[in-house]
C-alpha positions as YAML, in Angstrom:
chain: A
units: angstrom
residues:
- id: 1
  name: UNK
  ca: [-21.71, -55.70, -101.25]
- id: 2
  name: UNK
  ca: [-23.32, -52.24, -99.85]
- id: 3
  name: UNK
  ca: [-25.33, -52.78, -97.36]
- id: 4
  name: UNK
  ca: [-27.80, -49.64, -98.31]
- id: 5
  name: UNK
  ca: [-29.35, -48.41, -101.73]
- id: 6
  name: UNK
  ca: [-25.81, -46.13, -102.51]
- id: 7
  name: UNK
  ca: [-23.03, -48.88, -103.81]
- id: 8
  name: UNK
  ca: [-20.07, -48.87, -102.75]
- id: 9
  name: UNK
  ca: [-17.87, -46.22, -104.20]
- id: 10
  name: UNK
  ca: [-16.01, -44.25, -101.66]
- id: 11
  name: UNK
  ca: [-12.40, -42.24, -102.85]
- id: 12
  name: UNK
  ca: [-11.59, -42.35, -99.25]
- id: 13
  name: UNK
  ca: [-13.39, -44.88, -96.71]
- id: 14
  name: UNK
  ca: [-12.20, -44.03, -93.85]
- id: 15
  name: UNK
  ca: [-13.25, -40.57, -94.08]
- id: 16
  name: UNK
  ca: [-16.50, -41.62, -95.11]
- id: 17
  name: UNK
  ca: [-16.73, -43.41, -91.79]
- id: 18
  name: UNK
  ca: [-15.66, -41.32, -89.56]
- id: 19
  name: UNK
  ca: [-18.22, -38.59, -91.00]
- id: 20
  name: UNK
  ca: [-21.01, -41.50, -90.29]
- id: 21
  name: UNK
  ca: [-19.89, -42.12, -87.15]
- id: 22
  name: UNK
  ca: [-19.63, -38.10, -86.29]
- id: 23
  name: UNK
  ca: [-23.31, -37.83, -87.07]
- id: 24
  name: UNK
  ca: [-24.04, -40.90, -84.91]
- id: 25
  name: UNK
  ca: [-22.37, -39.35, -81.72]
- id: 26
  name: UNK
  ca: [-24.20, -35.95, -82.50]
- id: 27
  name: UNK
  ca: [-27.10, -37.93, -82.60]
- id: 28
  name: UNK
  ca: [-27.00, -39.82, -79.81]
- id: 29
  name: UNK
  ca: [-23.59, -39.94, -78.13]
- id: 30
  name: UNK
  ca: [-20.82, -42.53, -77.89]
- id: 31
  name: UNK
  ca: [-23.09, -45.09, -76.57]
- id: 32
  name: UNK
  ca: [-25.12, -44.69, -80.18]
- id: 33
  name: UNK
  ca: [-22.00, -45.88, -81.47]
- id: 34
  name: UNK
  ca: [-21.49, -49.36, -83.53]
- id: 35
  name: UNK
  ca: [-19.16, -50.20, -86.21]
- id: 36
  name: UNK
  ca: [-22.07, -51.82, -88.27]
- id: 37
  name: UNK
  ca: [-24.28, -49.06, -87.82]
- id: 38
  name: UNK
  ca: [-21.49, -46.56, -89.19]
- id: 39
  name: UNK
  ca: [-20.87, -49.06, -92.25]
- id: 40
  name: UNK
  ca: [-24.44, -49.24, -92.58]
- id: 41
  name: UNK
  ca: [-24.22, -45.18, -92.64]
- id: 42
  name: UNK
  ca: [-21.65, -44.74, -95.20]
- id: 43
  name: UNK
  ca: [-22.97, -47.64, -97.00]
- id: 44
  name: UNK
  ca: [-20.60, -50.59, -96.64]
- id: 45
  name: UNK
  ca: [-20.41, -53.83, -95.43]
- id: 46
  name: UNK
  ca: [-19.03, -54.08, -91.70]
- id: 47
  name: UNK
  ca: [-16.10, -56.00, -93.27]
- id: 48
  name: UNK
  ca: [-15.34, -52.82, -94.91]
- id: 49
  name: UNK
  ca: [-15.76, -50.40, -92.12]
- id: 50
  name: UNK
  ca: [-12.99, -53.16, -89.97]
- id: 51
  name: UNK
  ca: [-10.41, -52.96, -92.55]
- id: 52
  name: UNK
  ca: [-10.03, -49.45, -92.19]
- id: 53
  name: UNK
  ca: [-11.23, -49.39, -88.04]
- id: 54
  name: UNK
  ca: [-10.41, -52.57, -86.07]
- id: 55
  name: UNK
  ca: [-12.89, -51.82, -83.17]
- id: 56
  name: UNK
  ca: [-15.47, -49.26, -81.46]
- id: 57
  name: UNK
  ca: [-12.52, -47.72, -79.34]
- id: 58
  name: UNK
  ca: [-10.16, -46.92, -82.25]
- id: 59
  name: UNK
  ca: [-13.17, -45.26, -84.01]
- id: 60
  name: UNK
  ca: [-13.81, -43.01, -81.19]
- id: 61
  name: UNK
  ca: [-9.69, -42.27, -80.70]
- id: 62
  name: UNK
  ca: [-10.40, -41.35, -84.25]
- id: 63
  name: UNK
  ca: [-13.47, -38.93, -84.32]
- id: 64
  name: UNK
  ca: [-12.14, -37.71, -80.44]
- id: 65
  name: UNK
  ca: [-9.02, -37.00, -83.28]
- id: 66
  name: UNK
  ca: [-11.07, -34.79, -85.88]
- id: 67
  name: UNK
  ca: [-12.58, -33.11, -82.80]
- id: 68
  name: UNK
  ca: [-9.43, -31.93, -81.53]
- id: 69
  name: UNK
  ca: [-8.67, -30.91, -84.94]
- id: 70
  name: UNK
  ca: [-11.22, -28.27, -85.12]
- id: 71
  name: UNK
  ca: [-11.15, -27.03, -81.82]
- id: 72
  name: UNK
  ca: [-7.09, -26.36, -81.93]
- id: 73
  name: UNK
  ca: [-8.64, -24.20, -85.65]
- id: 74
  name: UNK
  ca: [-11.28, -22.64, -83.60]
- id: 75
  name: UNK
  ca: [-8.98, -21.31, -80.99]
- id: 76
  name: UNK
  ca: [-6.50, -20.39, -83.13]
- id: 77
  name: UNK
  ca: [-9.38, -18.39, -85.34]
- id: 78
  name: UNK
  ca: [-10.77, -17.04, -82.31]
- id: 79
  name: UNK
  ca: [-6.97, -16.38, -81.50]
- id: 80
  name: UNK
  ca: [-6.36, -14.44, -84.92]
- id: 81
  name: UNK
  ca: [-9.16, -12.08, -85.12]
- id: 82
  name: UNK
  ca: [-9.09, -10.80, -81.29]
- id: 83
  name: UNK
  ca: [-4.67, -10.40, -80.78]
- id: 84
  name: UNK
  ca: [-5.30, -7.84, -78.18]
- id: 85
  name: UNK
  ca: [-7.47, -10.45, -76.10]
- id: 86
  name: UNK
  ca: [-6.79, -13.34, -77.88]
- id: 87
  name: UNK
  ca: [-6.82, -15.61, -74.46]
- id: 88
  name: UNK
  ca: [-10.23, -14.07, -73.51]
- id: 89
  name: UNK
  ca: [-11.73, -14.74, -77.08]
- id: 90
  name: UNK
  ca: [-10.17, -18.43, -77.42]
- id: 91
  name: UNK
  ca: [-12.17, -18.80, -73.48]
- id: 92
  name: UNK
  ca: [-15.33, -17.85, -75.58]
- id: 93
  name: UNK
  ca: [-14.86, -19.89, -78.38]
- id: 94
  name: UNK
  ca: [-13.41, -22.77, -76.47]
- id: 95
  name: UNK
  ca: [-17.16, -22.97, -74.45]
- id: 96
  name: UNK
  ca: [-18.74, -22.11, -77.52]
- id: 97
  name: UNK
  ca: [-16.94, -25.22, -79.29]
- id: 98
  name: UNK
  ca: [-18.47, -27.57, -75.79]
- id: 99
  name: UNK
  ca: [-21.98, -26.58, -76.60]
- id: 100
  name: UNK
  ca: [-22.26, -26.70, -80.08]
- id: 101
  name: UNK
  ca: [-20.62, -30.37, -80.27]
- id: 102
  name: UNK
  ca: [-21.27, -31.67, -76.77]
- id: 103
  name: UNK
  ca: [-21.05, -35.59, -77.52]
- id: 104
  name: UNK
  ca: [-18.25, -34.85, -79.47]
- id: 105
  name: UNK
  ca: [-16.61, -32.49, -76.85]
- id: 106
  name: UNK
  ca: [-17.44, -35.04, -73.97]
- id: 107
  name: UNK
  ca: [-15.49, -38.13, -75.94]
- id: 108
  name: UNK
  ca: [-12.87, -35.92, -76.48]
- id: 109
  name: UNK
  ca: [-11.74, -35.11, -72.81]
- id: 110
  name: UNK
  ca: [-13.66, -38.09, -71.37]
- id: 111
  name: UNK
  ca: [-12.27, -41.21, -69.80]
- id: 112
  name: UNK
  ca: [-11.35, -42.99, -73.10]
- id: 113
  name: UNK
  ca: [-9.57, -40.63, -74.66]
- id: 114
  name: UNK
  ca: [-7.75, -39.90, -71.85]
- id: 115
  name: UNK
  ca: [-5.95, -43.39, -71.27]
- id: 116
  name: UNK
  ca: [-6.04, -44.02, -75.36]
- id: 117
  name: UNK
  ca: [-2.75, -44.32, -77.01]
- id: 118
  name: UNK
  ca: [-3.22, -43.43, -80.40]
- id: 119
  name: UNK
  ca: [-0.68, -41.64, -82.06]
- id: 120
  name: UNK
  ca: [-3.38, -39.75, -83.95]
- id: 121
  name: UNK
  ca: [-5.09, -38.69, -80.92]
- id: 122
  name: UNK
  ca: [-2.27, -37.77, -79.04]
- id: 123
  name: UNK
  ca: [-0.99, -35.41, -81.40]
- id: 124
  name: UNK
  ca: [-3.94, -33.75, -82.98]
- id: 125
  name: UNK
  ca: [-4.65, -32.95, -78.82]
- id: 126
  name: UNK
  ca: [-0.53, -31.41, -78.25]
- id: 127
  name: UNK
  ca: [-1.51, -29.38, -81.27]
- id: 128
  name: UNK
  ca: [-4.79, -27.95, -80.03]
- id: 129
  name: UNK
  ca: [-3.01, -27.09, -77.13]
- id: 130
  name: UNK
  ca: [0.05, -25.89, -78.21]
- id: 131
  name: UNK
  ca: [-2.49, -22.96, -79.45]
- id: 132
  name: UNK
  ca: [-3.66, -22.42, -75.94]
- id: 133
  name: UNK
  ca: [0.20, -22.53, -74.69]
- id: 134
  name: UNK
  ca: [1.39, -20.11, -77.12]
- id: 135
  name: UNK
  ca: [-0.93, -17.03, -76.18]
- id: 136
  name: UNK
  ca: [-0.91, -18.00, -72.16]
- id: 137
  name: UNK
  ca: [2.87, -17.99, -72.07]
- id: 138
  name: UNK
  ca: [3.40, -20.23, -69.31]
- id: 139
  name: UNK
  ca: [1.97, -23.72, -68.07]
- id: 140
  name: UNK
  ca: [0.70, -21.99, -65.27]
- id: 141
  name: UNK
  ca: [-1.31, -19.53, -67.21]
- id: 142
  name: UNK
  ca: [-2.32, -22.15, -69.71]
- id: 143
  name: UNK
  ca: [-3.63, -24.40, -67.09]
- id: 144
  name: UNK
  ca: [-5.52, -21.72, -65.06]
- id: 145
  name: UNK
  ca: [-7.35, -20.39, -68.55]
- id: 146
  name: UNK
  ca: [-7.81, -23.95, -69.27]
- id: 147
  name: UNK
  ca: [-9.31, -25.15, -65.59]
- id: 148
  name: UNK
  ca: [-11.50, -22.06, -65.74]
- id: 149
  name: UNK
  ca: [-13.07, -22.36, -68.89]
- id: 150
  name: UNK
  ca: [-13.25, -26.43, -68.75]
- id: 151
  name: UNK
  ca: [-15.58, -25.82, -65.82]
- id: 152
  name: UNK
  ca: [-17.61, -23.11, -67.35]
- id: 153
  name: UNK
  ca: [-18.10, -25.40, -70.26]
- id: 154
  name: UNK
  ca: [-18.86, -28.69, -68.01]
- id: 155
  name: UNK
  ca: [-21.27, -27.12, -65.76]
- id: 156
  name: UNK
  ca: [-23.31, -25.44, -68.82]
- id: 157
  name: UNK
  ca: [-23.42, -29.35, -70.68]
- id: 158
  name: UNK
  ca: [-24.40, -30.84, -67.36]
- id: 159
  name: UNK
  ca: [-27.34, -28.00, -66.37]
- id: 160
  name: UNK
  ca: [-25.46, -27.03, -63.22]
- id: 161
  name: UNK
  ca: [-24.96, -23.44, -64.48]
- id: 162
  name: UNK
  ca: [-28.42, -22.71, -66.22]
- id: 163
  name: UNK
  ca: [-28.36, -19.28, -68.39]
- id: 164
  name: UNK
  ca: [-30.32, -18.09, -70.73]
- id: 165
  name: UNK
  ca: [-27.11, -16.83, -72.56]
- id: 166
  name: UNK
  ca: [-24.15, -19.17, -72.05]
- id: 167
  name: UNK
  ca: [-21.44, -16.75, -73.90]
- id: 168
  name: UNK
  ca: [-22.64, -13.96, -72.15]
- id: 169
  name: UNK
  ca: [-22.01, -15.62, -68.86]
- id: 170
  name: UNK
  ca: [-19.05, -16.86, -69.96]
- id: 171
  name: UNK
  ca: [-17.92, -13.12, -71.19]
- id: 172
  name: UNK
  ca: [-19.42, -11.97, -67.99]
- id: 173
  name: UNK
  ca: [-16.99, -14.83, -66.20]
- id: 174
  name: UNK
  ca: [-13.56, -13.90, -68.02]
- id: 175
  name: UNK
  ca: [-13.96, -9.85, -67.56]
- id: 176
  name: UNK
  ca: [-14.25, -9.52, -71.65]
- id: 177
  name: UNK
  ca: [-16.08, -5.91, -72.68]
- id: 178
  name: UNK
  ca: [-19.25, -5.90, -74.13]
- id: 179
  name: UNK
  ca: [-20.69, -8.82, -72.32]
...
């Protein structure tokens, strides 16, 4: 039995979900976050929503998943359309990607998705930065690019680094023309 107006009729539930539960976290962050309110969102019964999700913390390994997902395609887009620069553009997008989904960009480096084994999570997050890897050449480079542009990203969330124009800073920051 739904438990909203739709009825149940979903071609793939756990998608379904997982889009409910994205909105949720955009809305309010992970602590907005309830399996019942997500079934209640994609209009199922809670006994739905925990045959396909056993519990709060898988969900998020999931949607911290999907959000790894389309960063690694942002960077590589970013990537694609700038090959002279294409580590300076993926720095842009990368803080671009922070702000525009910051609950979903907080869950995905934050403390539960760090120590969460899921085999989903762990590889959609090699794979978004196997794109960073491949155009910094090294671990060193990768790391530095990644440190630098982590920060820029954290301290414009968290208000430390106010600026009228965040990816003109950040240009500003990583020496790109045209800032």
């Amino acid at each position: 039995m739904s438990t909203s107006d739709r009825p149940y009729h979903h071609g793939d539930l756990l998608a379904a979900l997982l889009s409910a539960a994205e909105t949720l976290l955009d809305e309010g962050g992970d602590g907005a976050l309830s399996l019942r309110e997500v079934a209640r969102r994609a209009g199922v019964s809670p006994a739905a929503a925990y045959r396909h999700v056993p519990d709060k913390e898988a969900l998020l390994a999931r949607l911290a998943a999907r959000g790894f997902a389309a960063f690694g395609e942002a960077l590589g887009r970013a990537a694609a359309e700038a090959p002279g620069s294409a580590l300076d553009a993926m720095g842009v997008a990368y803080v671009e990607f922070a702000l525009a989904r910051p609950a979903r960009f907080r869950l995905m480096f934050g403390p539960l998705t760090a120590r969460a084994t899921d085999e989903v999570l762990g590889a959609a997050r090699r794979e978004a930065f196997a794109v960073l890897s491949g155009v910094a050449g090294s671990r060193a480079a990768s790391l530095r690019a990644w440190g630098l542009v982590h920060g820029l990203a954290m301290l414009l969330l968290d208000g430390a680094l106010p600026s009228d124009d965040p990816v003109a800073l950040v240009k500003e920051v990583l020496g790109v023309t045209g800032a």
